[in-house]
gemmi code that builds the backbone of each chain (N, CA, C; Angstrom):
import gemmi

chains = {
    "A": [
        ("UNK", (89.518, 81.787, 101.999), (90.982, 81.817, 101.943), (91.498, 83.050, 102.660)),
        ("UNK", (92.393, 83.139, 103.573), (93.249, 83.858, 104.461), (93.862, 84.785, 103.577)),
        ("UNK", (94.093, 85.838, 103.443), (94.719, 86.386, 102.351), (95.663, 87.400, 102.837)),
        ("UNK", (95.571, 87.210, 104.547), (97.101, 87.661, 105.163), (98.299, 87.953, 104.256)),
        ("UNK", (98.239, 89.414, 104.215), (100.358, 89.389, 103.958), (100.142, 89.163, 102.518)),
        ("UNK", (99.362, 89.078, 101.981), (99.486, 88.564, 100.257), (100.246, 89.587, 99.521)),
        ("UNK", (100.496, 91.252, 99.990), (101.052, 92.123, 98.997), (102.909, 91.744, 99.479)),
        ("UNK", (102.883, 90.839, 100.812), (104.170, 91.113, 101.797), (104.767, 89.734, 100.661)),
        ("UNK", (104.041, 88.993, 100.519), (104.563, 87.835, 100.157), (105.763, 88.355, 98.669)),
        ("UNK", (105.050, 89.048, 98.233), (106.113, 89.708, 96.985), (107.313, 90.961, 97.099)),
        ("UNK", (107.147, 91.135, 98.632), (108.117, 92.155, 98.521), (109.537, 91.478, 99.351)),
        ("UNK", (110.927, 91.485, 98.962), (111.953, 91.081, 99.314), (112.074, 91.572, 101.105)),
        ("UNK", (112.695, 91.286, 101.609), (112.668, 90.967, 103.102), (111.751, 91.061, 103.632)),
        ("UNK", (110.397, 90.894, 103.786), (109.626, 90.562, 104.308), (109.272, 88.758, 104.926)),
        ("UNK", (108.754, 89.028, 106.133), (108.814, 87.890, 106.346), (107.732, 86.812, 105.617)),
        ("UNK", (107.019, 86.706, 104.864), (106.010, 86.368, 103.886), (106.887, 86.151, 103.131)),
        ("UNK", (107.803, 86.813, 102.179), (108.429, 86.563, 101.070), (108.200, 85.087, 100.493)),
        ("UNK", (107.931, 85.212, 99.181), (108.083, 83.970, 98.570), (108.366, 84.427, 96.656)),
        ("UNK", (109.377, 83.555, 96.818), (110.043, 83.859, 96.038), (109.334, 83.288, 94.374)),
        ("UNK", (109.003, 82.138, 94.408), (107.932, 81.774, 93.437), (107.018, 82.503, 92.821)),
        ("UNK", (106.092, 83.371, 93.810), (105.082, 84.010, 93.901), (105.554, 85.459, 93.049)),
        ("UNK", (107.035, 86.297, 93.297), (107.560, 87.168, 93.327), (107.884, 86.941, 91.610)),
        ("UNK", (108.425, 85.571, 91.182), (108.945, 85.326, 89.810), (107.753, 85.447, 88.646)),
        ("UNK", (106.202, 84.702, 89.701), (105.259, 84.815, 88.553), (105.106, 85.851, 88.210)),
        ("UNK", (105.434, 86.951, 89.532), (104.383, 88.507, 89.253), (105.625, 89.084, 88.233)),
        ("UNK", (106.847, 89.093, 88.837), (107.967, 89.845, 87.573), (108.447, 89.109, 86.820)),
        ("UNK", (107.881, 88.006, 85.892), (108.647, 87.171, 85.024), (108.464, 87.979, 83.739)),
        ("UNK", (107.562, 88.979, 83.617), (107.007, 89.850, 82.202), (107.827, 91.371, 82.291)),
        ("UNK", (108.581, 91.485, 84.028), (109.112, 92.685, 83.949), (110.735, 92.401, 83.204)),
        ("UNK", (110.962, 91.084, 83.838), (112.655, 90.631, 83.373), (112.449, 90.051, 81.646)),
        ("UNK", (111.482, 89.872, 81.521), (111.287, 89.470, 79.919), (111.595, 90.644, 79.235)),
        ("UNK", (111.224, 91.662, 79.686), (110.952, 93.135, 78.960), (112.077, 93.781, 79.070)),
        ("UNK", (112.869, 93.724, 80.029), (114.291, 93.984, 79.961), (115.303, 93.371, 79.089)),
        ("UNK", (115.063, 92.259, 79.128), (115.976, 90.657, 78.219), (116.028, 91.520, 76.239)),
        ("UNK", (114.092, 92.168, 76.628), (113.346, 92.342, 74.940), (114.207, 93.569, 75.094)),
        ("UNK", (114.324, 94.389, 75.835), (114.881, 95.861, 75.461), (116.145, 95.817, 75.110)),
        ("UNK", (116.941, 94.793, 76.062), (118.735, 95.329, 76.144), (119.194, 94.363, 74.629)),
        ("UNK", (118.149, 93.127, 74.472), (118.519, 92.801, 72.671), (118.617, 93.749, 71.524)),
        ("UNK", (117.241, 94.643, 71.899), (116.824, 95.172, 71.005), (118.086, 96.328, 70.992)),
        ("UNK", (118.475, 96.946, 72.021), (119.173, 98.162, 71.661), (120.927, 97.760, 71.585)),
        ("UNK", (120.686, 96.478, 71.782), (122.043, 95.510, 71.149), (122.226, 95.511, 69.582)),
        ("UNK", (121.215, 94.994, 69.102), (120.834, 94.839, 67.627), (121.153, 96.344, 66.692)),
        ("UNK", (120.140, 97.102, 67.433), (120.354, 98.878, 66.803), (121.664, 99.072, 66.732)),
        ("UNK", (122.386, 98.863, 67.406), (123.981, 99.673, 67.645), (124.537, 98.727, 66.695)),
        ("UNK", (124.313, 97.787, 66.636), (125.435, 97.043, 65.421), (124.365, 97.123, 64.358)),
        ("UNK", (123.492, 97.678, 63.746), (122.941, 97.535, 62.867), (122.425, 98.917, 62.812)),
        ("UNK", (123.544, 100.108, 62.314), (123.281, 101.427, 62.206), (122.629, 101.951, 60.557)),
        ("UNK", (122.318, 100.341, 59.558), (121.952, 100.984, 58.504), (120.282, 100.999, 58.322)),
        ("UNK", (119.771, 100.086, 59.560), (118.448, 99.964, 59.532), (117.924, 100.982, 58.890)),
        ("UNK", (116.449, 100.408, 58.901), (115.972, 102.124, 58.590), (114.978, 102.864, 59.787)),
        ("UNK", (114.837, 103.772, 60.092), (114.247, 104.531, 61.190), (113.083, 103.796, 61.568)),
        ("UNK", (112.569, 103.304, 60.811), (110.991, 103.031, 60.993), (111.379, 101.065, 61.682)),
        ("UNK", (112.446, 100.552, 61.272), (112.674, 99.150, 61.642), (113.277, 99.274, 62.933)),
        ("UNK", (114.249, 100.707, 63.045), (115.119, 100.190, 64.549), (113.670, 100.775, 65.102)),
        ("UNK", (113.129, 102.044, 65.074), (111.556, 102.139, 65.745), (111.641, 100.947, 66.608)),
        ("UNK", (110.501, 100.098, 65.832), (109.655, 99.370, 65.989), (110.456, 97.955, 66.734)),
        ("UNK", (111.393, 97.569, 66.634), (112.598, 96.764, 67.153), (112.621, 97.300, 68.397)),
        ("UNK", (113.000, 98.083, 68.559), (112.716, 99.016, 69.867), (111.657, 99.314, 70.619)),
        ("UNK", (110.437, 98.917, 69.983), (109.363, 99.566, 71.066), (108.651, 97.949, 71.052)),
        ("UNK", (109.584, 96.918, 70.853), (108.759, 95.119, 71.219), (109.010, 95.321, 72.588)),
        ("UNK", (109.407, 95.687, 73.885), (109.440, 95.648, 74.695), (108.073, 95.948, 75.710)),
        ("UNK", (107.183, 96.616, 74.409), (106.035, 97.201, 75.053), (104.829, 95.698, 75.415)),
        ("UNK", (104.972, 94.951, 74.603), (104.133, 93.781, 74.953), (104.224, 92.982, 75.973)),
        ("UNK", (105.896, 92.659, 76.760), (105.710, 92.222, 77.853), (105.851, 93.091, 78.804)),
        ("UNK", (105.820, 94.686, 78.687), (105.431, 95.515, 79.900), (103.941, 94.974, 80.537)),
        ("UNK", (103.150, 95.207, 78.808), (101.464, 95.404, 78.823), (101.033, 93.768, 79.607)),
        ("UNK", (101.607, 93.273, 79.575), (101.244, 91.926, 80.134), (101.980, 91.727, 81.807)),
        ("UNK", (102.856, 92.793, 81.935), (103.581, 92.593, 83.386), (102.260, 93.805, 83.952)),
        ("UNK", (101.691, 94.440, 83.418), (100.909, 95.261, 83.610), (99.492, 94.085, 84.162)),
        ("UNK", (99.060, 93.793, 83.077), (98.048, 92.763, 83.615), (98.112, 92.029, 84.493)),
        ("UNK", (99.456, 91.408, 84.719), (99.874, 90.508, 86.077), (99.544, 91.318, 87.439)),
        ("UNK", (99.940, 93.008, 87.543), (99.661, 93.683, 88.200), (98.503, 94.009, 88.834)),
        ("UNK", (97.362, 93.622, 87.752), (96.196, 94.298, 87.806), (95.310, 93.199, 88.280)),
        ("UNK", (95.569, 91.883, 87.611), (95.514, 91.075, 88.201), (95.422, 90.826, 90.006)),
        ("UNK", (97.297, 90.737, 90.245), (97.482, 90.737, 91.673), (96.525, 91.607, 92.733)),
        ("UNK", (96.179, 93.237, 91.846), (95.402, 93.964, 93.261), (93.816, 93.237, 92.971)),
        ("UNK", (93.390, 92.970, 91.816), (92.243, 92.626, 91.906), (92.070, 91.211, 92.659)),
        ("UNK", (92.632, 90.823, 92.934), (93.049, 89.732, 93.810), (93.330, 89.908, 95.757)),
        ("UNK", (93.707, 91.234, 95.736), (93.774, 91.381, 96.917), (92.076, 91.530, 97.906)),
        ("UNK", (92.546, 91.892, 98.799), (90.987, 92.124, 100.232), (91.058, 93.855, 99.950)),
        ("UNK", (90.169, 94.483, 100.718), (89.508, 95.307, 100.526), (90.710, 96.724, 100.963)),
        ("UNK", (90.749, 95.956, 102.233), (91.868, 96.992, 102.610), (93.654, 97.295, 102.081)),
        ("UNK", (93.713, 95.866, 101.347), (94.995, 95.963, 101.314), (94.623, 96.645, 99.639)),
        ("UNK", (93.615, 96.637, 98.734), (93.358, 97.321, 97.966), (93.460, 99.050, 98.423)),
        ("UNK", (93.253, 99.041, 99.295), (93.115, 100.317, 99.771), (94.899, 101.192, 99.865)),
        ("UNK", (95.384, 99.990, 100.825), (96.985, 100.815, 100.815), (97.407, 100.725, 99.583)),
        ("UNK", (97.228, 100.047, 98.584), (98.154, 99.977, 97.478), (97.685, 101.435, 96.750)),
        ("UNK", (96.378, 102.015, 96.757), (96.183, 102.649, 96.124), (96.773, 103.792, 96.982)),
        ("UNK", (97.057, 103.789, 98.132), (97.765, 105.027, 98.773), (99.139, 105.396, 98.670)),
        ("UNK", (99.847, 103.802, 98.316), (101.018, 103.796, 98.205), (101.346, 104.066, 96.801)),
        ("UNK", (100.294, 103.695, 95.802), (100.391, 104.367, 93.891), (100.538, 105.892, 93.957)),
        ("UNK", (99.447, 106.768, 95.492), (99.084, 107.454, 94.523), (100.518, 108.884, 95.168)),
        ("UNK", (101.092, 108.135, 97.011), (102.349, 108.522, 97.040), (103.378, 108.384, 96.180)),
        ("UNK", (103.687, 107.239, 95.771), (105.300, 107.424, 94.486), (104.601, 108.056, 93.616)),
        ("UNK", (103.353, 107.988, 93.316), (103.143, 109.099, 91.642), (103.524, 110.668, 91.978)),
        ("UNK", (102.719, 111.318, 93.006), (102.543, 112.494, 93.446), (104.669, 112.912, 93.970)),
        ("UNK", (104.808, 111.773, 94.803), (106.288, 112.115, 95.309), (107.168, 111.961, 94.416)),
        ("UNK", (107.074, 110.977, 92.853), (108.001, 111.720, 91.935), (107.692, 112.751, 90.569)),
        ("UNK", (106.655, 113.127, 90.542), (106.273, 114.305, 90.682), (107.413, 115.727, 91.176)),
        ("UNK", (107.238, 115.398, 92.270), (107.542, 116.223, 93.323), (108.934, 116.345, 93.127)),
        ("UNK", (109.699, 115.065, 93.341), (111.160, 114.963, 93.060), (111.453, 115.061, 91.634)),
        ("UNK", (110.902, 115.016, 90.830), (111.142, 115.420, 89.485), (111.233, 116.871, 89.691)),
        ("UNK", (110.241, 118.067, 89.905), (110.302, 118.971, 89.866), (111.354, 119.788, 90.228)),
        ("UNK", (111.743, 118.768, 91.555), (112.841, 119.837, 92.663), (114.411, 119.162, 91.726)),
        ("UNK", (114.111, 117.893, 90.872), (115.912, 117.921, 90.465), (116.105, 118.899, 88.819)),
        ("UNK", (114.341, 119.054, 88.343), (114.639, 119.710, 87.314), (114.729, 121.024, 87.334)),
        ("UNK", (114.091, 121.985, 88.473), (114.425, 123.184, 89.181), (115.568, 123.594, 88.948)),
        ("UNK", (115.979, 122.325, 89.988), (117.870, 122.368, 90.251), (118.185, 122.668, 89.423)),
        ("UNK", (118.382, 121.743, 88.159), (119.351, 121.551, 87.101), (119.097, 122.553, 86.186)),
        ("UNK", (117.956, 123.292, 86.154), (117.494, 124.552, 85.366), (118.196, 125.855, 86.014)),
        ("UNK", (118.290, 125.690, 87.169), (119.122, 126.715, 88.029), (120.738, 126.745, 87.875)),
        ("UNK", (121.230, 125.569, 87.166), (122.756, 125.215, 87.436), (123.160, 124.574, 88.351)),
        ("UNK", (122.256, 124.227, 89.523), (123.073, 123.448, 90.482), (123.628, 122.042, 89.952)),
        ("UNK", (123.239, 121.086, 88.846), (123.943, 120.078, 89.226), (124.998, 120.484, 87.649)),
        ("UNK", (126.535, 119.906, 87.708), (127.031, 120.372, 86.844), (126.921, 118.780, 85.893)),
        ("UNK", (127.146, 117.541, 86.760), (126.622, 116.444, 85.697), (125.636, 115.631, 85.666)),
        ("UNK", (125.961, 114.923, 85.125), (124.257, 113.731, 85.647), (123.149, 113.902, 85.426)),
        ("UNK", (122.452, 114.754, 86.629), (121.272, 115.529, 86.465), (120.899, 116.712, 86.037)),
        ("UNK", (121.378, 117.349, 85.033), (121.655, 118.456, 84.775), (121.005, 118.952, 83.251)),
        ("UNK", (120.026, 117.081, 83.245), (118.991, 117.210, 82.087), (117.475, 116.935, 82.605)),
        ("UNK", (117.743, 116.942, 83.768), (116.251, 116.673, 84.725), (116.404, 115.084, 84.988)),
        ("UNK", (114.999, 114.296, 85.988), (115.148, 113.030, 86.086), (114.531, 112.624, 84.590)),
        ("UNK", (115.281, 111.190, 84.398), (115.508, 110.366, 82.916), (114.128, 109.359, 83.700)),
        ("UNK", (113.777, 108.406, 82.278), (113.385, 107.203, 82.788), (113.436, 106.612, 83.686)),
        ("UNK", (115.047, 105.897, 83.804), (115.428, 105.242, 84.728), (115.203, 105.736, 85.958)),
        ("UNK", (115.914, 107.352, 86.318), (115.724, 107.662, 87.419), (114.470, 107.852, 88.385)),
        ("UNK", (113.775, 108.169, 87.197), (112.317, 108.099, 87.694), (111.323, 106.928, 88.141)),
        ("UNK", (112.162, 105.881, 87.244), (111.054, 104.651, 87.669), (111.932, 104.356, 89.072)),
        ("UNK", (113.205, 104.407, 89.487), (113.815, 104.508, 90.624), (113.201, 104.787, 91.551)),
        ("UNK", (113.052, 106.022, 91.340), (111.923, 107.096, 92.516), (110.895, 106.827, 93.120)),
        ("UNK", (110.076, 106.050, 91.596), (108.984, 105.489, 91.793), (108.577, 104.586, 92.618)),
        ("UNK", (109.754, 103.834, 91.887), (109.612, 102.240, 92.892), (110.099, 102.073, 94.320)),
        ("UNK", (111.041, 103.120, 94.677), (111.300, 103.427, 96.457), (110.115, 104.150, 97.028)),
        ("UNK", (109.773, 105.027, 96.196), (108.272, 105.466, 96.962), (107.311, 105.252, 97.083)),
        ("UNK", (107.005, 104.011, 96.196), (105.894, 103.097, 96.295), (106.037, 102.274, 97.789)),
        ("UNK", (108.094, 101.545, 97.906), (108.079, 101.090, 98.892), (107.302, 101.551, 100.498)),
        ("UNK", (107.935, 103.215, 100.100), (107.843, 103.948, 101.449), (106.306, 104.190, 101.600)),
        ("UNK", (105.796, 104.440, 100.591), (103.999, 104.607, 100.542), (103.371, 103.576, 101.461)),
        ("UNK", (103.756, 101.970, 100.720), (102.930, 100.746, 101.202), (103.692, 101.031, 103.015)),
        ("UNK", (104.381, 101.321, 103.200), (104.827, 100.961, 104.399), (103.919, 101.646, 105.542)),
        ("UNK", (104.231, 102.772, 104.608), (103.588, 104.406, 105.896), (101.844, 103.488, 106.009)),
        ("UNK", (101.468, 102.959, 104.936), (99.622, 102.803, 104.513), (99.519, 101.689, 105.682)),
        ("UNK", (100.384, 100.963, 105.042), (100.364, 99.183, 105.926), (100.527, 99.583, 107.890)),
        ("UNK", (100.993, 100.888, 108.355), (101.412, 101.404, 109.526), (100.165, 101.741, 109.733)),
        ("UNK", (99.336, 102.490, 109.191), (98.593, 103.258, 109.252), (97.710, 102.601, 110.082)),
        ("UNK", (97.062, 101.189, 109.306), (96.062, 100.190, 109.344), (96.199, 98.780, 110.402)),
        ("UNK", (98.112, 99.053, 111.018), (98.505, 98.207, 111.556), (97.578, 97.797, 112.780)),
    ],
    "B": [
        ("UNK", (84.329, 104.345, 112.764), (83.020, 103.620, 112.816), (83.307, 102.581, 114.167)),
        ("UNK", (82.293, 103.168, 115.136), (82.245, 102.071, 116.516), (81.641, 100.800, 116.203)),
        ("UNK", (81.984, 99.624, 116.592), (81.198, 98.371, 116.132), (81.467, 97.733, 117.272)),
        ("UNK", (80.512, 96.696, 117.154), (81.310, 95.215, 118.033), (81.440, 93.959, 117.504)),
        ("UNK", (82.555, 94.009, 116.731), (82.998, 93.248, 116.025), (84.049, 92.005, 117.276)),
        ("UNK", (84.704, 93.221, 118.292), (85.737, 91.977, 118.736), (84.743, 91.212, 119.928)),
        ("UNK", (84.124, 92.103, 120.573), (83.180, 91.461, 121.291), (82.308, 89.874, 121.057)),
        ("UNK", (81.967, 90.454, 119.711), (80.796, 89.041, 118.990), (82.111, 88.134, 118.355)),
        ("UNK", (83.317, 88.627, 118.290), (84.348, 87.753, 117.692), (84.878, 86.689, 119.131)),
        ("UNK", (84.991, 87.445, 120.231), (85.321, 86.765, 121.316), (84.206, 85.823, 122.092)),
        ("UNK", (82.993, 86.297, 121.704), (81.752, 84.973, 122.379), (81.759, 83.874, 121.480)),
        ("UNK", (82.175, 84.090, 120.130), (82.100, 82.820, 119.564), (83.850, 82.209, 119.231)),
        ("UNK", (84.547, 83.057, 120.158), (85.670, 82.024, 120.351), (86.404, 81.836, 119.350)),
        ("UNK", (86.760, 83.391, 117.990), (87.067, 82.739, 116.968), (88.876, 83.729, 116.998)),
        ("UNK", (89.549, 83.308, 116.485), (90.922, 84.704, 116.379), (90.538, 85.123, 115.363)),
        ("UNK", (91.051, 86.413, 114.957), (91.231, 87.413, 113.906), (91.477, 86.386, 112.776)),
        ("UNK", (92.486, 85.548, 112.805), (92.485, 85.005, 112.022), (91.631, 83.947, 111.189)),
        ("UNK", (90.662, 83.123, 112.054), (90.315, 82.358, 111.646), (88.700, 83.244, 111.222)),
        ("UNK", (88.217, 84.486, 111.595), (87.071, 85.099, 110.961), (87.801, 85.674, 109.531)),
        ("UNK", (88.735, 85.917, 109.726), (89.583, 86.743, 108.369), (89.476, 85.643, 107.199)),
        ("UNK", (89.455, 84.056, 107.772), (89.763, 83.153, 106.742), (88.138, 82.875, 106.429)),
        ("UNK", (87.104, 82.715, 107.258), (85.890, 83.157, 107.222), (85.088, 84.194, 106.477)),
        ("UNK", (85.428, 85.304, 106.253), (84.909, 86.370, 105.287), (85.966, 86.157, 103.815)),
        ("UNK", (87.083, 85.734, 104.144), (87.939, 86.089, 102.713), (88.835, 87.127, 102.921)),
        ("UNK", (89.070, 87.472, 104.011), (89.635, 88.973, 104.192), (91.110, 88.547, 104.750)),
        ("UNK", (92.048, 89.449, 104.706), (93.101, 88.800, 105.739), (93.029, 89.730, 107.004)),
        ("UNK", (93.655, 89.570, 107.738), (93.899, 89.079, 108.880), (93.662, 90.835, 109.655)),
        ("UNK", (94.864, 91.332, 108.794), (94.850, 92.872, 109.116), (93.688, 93.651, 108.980)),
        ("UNK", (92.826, 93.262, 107.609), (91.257, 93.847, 107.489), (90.784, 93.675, 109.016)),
        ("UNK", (90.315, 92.664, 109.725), (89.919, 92.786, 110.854), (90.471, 92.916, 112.478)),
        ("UNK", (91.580, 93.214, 112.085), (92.120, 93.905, 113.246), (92.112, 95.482, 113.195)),
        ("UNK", (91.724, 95.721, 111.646), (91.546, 97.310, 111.416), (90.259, 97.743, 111.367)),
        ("UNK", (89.790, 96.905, 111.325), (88.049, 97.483, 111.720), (87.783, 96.963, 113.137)),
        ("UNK", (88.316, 95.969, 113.798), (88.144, 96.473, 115.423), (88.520, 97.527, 116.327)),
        ("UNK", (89.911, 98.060, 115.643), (90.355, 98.931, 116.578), (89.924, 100.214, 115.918)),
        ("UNK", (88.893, 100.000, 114.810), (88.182, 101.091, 114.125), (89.340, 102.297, 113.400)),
        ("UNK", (89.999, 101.547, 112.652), (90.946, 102.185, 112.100), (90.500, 102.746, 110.691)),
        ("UNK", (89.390, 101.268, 110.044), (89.388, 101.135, 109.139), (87.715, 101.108, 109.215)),
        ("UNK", (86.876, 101.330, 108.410), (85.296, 101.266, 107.867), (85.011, 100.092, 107.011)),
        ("UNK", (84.096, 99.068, 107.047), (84.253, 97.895, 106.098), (83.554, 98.022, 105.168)),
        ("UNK", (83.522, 97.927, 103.600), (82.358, 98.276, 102.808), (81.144, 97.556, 103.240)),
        ("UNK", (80.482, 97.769, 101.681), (78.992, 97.536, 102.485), (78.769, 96.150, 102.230)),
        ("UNK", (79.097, 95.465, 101.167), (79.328, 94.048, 101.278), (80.063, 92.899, 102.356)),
        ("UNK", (80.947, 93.942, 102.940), (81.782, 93.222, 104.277), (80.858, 93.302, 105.185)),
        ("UNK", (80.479, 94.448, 105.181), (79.283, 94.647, 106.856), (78.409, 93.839, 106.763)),
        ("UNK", (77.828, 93.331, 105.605), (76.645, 92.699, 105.292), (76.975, 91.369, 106.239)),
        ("UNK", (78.130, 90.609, 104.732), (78.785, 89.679, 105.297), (78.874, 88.814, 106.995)),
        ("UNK", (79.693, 90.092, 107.732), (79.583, 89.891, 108.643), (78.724, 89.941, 109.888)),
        ("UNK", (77.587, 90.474, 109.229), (75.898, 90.569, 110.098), (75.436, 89.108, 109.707)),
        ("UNK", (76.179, 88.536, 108.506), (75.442, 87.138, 108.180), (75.392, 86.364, 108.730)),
        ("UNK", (77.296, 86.542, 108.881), (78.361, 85.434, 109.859), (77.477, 85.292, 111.191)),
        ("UNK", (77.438, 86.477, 112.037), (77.077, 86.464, 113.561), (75.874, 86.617, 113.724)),
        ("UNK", (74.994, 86.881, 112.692), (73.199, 86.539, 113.022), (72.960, 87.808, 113.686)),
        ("UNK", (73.373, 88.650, 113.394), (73.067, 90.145, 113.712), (72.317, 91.227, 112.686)),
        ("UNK", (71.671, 92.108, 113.684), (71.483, 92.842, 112.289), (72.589, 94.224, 112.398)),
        ("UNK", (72.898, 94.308, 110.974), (73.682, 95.620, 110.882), (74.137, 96.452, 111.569)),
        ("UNK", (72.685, 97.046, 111.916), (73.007, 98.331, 113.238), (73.602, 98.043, 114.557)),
        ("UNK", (73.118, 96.309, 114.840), (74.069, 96.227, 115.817), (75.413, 96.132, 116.083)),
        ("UNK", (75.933, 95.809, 114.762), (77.475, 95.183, 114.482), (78.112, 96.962, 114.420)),
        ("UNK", (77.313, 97.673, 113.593), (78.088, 99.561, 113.210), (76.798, 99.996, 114.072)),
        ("UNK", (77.410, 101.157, 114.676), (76.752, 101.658, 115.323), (76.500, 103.588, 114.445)),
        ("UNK", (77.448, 103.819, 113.388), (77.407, 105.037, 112.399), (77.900, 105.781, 113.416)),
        ("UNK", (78.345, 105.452, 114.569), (79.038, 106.531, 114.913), (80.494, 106.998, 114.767)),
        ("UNK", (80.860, 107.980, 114.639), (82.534, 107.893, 114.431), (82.952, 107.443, 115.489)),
        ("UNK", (84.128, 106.500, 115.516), (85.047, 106.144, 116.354), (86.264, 106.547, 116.729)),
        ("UNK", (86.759, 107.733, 115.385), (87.890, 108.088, 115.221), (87.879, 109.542, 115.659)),
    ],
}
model = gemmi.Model(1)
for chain_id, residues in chains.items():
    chain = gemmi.Chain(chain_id)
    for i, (resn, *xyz) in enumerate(residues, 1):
        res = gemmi.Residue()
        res.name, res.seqid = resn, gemmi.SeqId(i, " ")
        for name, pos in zip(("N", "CA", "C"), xyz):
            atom = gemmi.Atom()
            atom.name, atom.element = name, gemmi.Element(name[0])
            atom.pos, atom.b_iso = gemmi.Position(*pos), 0.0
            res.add_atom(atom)
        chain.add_residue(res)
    model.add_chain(chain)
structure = gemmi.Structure()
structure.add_model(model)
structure.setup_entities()
């Protein structure tokens, strides 16, 4: 089996794209979102819970990460040799580069430069942000590399 | 790693693609080990000494290419 383009096939404008392919791999990431934004729906109108129930209400989101995780692990173990290879160049750029950008916005914000927003360092969100553009820019620079 | 991979790929008349669909590899794996971008493990090299009835040393030559 040809296994051309198989990491391209999941990434949006690419010419591979397929959109099917793209739903199997993130159907456990949009589940986990669906599980989170209920869950912290529920907490807010239900402020008498008790600590240990909103907890745990709150952290069901972790089962369809752990399984969007496996889909993941899945997909590279699935890939060819080389394209195993860029992915791991392109993991180990967004890890190291937000890292990096973590450091320089929490610097900042330790210094006073930002007066809102960032001015508690990068959050979750911002970070998996970071992550996930520099993963883009990783696979790209790797996939150039090998072109 | 110097080889002659496109050489023995071009006497038997095959594209990148259709040896890529041949080993399991895609397409880019062997356009990156012809233009010696890339090193193939040792199961690929094997592989492909199988494919073309070669032995090893003739397909890698251990020399750097890069």
């Amino acid at each position: 089996m040809n296994q051309t383009n198989l990491i391209e096939s999941y990434r949006p404008c690419s010419g591979s794209y397929s959109l099917k392919k793209d739903l199997r791999l993130n159907a456990w990431l949009a589940v986990s979102m669906a599980v989170y934004l209920t869950a912290l729906f529920l907490v807010k109108r239900h402020p008498a819970w008790s600590p240990w129930s909103r907890g745990l209400l709150l952290l069901t989101p972790v089962l369809p990460v752990l399984l969007y995780l496996r889909a993941w692990i899945r997909l590279v173990r699935g890939l060819d040799e080389l394209q195993r290879l860029i992915q791991l160049e392109a993991f180990l750029f967004a890890a190291l580069g937000t890292l990096l950008v973590g450091f320089v916005v929490n610097t900042l914000g330790a210094a006073g430069v930002w007066r809102e927003g960032l001015n508690h360092g990068l959050g979750l969100p911002e970070g998996c942000m970071a992550m996930f553009a520099l993963w883009l820019a990783g696979g790209a620079l790797a996939n150039r590399r090998y072109r | 790693m110097k080889n002659q991979l496109r050489v023995l790929r071009a006497l038997k008349g095959w594209s990148q693609g259709e040896l890529a669909d041949q080993l399991g590899v895609s397409r880019q794996t062997i356009n990156a080990i012809e233009t010696e971008k890339y090193d193939p493990s040792l199961p690929l090299a094997f592989k492909l000494a199988r494919l073309f009835k070669q032995p090893i040393e003739r397909l890698f030559d251990g020399e750097e290419g890069r």
